[in-house]
MARGUSE-313011 format. One record per residue: residue number from 1; residue in three letters; x, y, z of N, C-alpha, C in turn. Coordinates in nm, 4 decimals. Example, Ala and Ser with C-alpha at 12.3 -4.5 7.8 and 13.67 -1.06 7.14 Angstrom:
<rs>
+------+------+----------+----------+----------+----------+----------+----------+----------+----------+----------+
! resi ! resn !     n_px !     n_py !     n_pz !    ca_px !    ca_py !    ca_pz !     c_px !     c_py !     c_pz !
+------+------+----------+----------+----------+----------+----------+----------+----------+----------+----------+
!    1 !  ALA !   1.3190 !  -0.5690 !   0.7800 !   1.2300 !  -0.4500 !   0.7800 !   1.3200 !  -0.3300 !   0.7800 !
!    2 !  SER !   1.2850 !  -0.2250 !   0.7080 !   1.3670 !  -0.1060 !   0.7140 !   1.2900 !   0.0030 !   0.7870 !
+------+------+----------+----------+----------+----------+----------+----------+----------+----------+----------+
</rs>
This chain:
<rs>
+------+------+----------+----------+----------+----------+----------+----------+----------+----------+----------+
! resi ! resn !     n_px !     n_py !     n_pz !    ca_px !    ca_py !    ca_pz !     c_px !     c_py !     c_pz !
+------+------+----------+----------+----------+----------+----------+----------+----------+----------+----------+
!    1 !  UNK !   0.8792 !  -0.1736 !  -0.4329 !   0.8127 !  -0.2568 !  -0.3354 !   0.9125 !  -0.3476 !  -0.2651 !
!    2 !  UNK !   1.0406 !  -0.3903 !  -0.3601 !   1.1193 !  -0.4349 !  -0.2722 !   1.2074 !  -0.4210 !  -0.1078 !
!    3 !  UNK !   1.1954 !  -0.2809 !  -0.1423 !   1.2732 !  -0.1916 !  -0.0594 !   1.1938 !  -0.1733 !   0.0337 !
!    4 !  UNK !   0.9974 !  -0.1717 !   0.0465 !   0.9743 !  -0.2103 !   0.1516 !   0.9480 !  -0.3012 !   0.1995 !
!    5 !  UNK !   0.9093 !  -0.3979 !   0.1292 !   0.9327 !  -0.5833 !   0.2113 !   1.0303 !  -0.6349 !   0.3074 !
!    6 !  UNK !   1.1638 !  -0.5649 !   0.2117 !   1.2857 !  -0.5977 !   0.3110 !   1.3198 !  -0.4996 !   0.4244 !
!    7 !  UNK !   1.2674 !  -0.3484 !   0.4328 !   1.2208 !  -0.2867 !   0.5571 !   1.1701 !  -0.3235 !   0.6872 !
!    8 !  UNK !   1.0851 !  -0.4742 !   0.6960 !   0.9960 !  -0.5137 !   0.7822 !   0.9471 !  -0.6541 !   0.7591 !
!    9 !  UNK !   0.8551 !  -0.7447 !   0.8310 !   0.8453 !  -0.8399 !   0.8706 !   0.6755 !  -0.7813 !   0.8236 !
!   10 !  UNK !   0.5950 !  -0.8910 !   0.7159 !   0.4650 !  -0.8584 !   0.6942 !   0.3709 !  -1.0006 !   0.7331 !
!   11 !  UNK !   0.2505 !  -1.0062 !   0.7753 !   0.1580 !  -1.0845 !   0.7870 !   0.1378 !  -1.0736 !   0.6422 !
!   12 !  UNK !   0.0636 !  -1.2643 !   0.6914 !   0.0231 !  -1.2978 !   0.4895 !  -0.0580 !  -1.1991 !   0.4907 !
!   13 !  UNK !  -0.1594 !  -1.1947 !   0.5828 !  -0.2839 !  -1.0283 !   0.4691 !  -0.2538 !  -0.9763 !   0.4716 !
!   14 !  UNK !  -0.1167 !  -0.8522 !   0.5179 !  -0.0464 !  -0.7648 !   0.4771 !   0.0148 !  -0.7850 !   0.3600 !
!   15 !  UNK !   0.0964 !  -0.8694 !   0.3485 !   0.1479 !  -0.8911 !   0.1573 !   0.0698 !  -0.8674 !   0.0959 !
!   16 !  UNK !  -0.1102 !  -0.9918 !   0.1218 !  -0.1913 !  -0.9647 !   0.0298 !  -0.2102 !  -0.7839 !  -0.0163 !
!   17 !  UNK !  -0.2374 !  -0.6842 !   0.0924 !  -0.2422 !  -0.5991 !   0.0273 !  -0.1585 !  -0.5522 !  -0.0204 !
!   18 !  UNK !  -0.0222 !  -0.5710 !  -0.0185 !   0.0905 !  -0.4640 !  -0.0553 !   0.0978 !  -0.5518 !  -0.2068 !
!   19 !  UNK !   0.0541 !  -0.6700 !  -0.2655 !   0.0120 !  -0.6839 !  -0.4067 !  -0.0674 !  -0.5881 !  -0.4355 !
!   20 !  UNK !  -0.1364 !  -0.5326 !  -0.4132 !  -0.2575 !  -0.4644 !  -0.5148 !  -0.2284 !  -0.3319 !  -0.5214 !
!   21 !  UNK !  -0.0796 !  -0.3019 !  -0.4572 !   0.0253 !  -0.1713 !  -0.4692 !   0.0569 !  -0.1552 !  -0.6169 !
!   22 !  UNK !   0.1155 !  -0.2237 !  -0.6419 !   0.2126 !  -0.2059 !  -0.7773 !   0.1143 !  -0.2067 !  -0.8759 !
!   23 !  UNK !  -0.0211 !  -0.2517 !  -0.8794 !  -0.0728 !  -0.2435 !  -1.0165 !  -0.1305 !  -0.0720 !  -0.9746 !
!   24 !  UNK !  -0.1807 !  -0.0331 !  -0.8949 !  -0.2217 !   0.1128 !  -0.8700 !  -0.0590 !   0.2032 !  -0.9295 !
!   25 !  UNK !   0.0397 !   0.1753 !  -0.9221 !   0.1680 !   0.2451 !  -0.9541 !   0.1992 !   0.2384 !  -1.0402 !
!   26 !  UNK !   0.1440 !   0.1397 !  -1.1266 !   0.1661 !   0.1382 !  -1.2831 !   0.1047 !   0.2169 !  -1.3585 !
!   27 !  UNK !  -0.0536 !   0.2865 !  -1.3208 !  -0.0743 !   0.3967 !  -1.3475 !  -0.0732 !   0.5200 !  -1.2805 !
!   28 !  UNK !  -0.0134 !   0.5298 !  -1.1721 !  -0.0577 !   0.6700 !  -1.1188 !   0.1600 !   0.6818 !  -1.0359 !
!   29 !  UNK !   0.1527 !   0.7810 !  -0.9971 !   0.2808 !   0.7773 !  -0.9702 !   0.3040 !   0.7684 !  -0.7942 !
!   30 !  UNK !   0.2056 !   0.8108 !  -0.7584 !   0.1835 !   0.7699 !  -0.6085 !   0.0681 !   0.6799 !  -0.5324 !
!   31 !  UNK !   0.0620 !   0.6425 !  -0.4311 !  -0.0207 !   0.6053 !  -0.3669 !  -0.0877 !   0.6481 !  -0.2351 !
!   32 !  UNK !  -0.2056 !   0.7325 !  -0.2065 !  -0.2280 !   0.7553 !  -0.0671 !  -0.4115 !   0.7328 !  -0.0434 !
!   33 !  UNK !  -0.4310 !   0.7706 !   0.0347 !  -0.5570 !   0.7162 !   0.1295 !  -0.6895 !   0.7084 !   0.0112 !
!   34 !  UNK !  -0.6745 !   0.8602 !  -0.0192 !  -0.7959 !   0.8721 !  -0.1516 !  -0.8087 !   0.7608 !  -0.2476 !
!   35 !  UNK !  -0.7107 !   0.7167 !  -0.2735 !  -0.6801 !   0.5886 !  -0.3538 !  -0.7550 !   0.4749 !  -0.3137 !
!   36 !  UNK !  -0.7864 !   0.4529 !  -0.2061 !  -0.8366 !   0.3174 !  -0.1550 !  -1.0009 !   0.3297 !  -0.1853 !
!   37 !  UNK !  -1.0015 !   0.4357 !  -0.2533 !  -1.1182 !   0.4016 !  -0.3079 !  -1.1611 !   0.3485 !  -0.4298 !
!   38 !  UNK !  -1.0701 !   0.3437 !  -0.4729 !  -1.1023 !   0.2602 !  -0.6090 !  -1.0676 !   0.1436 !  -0.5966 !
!   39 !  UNK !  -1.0326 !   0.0121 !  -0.7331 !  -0.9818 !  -0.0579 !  -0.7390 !  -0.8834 !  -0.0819 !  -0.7715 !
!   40 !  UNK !  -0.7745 !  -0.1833 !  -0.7180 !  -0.8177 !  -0.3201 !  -0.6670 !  -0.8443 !  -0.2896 !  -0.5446 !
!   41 !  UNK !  -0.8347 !  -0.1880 !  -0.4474 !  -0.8312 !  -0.1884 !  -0.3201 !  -0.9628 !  -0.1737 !  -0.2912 !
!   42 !  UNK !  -1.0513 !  -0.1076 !  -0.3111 !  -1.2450 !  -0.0890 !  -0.2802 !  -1.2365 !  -0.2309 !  -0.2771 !
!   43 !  UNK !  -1.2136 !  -0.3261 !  -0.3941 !  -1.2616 !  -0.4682 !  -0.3864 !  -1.2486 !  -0.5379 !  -0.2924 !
!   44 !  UNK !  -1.1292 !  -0.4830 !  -0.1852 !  -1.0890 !  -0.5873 !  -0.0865 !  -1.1009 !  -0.5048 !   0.0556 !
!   45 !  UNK !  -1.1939 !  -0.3936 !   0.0871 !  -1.2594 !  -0.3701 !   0.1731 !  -1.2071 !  -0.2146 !   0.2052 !
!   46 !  UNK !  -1.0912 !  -0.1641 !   0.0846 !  -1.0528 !  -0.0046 !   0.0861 !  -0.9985 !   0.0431 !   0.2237 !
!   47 !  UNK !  -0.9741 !   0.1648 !   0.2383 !  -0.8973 !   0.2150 !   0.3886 !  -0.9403 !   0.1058 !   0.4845 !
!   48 !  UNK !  -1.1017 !   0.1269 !   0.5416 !  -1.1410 !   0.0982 !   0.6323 !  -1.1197 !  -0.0622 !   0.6622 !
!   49 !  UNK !  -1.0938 !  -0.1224 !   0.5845 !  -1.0170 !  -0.2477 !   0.5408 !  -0.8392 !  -0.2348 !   0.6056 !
!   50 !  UNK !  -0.8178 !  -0.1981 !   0.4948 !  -0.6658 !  -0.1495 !   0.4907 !  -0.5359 !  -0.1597 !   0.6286 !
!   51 !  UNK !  -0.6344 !  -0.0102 !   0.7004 !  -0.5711 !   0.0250 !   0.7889 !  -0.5639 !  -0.0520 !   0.9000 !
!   52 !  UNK !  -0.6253 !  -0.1072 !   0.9599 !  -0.6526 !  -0.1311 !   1.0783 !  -0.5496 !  -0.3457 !   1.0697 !
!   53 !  UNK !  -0.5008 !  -0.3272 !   0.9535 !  -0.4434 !  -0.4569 !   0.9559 !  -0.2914 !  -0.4003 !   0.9498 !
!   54 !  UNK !  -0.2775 !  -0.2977 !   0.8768 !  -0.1643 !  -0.2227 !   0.9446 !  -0.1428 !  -0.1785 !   1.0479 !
!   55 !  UNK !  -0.2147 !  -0.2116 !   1.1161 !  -0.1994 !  -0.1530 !   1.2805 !  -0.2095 !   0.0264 !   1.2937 !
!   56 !  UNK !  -0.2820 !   0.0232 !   1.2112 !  -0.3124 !   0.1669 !   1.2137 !  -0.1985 !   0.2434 !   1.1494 !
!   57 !  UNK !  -0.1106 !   0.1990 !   1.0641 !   0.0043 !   0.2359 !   1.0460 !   0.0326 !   0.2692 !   0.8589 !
!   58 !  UNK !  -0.0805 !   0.2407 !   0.8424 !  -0.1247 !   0.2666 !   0.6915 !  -0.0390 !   0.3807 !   0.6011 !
!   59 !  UNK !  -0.0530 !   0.4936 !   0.6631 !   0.0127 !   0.6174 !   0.6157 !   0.1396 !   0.6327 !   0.6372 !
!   60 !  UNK !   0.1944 !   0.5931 !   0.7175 !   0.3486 !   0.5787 !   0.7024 !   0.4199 !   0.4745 !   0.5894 !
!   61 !  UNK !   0.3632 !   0.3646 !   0.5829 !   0.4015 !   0.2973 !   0.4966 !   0.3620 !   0.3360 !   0.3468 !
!   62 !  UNK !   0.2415 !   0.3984 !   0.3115 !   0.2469 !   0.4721 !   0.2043 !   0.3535 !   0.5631 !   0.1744 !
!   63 !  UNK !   0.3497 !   0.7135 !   0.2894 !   0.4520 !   0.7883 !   0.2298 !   0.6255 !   0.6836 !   0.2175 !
!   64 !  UNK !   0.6484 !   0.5768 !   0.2822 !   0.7394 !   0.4847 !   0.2435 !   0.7546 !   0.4389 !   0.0972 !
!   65 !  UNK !   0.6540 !   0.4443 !   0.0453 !   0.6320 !   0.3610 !  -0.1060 !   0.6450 !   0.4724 !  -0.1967 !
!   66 !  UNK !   0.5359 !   0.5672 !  -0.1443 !   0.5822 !   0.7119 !  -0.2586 !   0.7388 !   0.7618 !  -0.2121 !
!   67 !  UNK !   0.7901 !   0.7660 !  -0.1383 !   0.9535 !   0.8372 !  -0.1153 !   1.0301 !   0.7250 !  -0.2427 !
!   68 !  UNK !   1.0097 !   0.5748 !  -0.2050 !   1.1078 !   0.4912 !  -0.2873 !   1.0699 !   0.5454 !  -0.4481 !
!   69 !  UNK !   0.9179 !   0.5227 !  -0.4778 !   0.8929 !   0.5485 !  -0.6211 !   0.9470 !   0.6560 !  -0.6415 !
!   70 !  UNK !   0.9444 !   0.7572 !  -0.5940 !   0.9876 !   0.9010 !  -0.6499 !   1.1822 !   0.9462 !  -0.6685 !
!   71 !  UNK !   1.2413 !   0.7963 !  -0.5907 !   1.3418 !   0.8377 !  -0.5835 !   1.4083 !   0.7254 !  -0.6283 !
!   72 !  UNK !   1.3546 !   0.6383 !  -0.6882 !   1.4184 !   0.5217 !  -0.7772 !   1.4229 !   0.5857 !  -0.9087 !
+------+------+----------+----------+----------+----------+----------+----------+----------+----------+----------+
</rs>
């Protein structure tokens, strides 16, 4: 997660969600869209939530997070 923080410039509700990253990665080894259906992310309004505070940009920054996990 470090590696993408320091990638880019985030709004506070963007951090807020990119917290509720790392506990989803502690059990699963990736992260993508299907995911936002559970929790912690369902709790805080899931994709349809999600995306649109990413500027629609949601999925790029995922496959960003799965490339680092998979290659740290």
């Amino acid at each position: 997660m470090s590696k993408v923080k320091e990638s880019g410039k985030f709004t506070p509700e963007q951090e807020n969600w990119l917290q509720y990253i790392p506990d989803h990665l502690a059990r699963n080894l990736v992260v993508d869209e299907p995911d936002s259906k559970f929790i912690p992310f369902s709790r805080h309004g899931g994709w349809e939530k999600a995306n649109p505070i990413f500027g629609g940009e949601l999925v790029p920054l995922l496959e960003t997070i799965n490339v680092a996990m998979v290659t740290a």
